[in-house]
N, C-alpha and C positions, 0 to 999 in steps of 0.2 A: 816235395815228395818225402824228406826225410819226417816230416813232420806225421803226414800218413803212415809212414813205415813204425817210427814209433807207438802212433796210437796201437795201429795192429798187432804190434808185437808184445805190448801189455794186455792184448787180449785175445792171446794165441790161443788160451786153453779153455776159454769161453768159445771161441770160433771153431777150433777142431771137436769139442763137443757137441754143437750143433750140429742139426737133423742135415743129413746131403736134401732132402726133401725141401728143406727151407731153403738153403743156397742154392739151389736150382729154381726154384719159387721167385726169388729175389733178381736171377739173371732172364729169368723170363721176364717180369715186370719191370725189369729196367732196360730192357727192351722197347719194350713195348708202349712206357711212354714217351721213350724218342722218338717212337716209330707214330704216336699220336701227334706230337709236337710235327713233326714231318711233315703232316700231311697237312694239318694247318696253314704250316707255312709254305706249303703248296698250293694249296686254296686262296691263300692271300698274293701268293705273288702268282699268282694266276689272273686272279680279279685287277690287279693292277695292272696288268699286259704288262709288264717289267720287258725290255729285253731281255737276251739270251745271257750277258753274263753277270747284270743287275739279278736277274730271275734263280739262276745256280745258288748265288750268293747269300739271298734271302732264303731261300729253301734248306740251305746247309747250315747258314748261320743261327736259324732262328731257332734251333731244336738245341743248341748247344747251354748244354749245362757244365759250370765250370767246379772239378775237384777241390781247389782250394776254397771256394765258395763254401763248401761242403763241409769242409775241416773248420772255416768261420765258425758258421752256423753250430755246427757240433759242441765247441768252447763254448761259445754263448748261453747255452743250454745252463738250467740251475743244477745245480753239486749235485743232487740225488739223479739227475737223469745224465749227467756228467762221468759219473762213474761208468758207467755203459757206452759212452761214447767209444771205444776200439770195435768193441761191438757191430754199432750204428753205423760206420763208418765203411761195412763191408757193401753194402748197397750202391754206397757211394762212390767204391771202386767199381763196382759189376758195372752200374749205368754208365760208368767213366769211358770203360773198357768197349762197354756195349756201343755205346756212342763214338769211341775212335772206328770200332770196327767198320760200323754202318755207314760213316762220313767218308770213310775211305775207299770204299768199293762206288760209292755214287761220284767222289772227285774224280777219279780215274774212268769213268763210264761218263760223265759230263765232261770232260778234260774239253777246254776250245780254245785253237789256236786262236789270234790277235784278228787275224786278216780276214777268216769265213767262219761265222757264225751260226751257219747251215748243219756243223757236225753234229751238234749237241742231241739230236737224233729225234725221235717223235714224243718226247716227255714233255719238251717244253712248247710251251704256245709260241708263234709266231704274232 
């Protein structure tokens, strides 16, 4: 995290320049392709009749995109598109953010004890 924090804060004054239009742009779509990966991986661990907490698993797991992946990829990038990396790197907090939010409401809504596997409630196939 510090490594993200630094990127951002060497480009404070690029990021508070930028449109709200865009940063709202950006937390929409980073949304939304969790919420595309989601359903994939709903569709796959459907067609696999997965049990109930094989099935949770895959469905949460599989949309999961990881921040420091992010900051990787970022460095990696050549010097001229490097320079812009604090930039780049707000996207990659929103999906970040957007993705803890959405994995957390579905953990807590899937939650299954050990013993009955019945709770997990009418999402998942039997």
């Amino acid at each position: 995290l510090c490594v993200v924090w630094l990127m951002t804060s060497s480009a404070q004054e690029k990021i508070v320049r930028s449109a709200p239009n865009d940063l709202w742009a950006c937390a929409f779509l980073a949304a939304a392709v969790h919420l595309v990966y989601r359903v994939v991986g709903y569709v796959v661990a459907t067609a696999a009749q997965l049990p109930g907490r094989e099935w949770v698993t895959i469905v949460l797991m599989c949309s999961q995109k990881s921040l420091p992946v992010c900051v990787s990829v970022l460095s990696a990038l050549p010097p001229s598109l490097r320079a812009h990396a604090g930039l780049m790197i707000v996207p990659c907090i929103m999906a970040h953010a957007a993705q803890l939010i959405i994995d957390s409401i579905l953990a807590v809504r899937w939650e299954q004890p050990d013993a009955n596997e019945s709770l997990l409630g009418q999402l998942i196939p039997k």
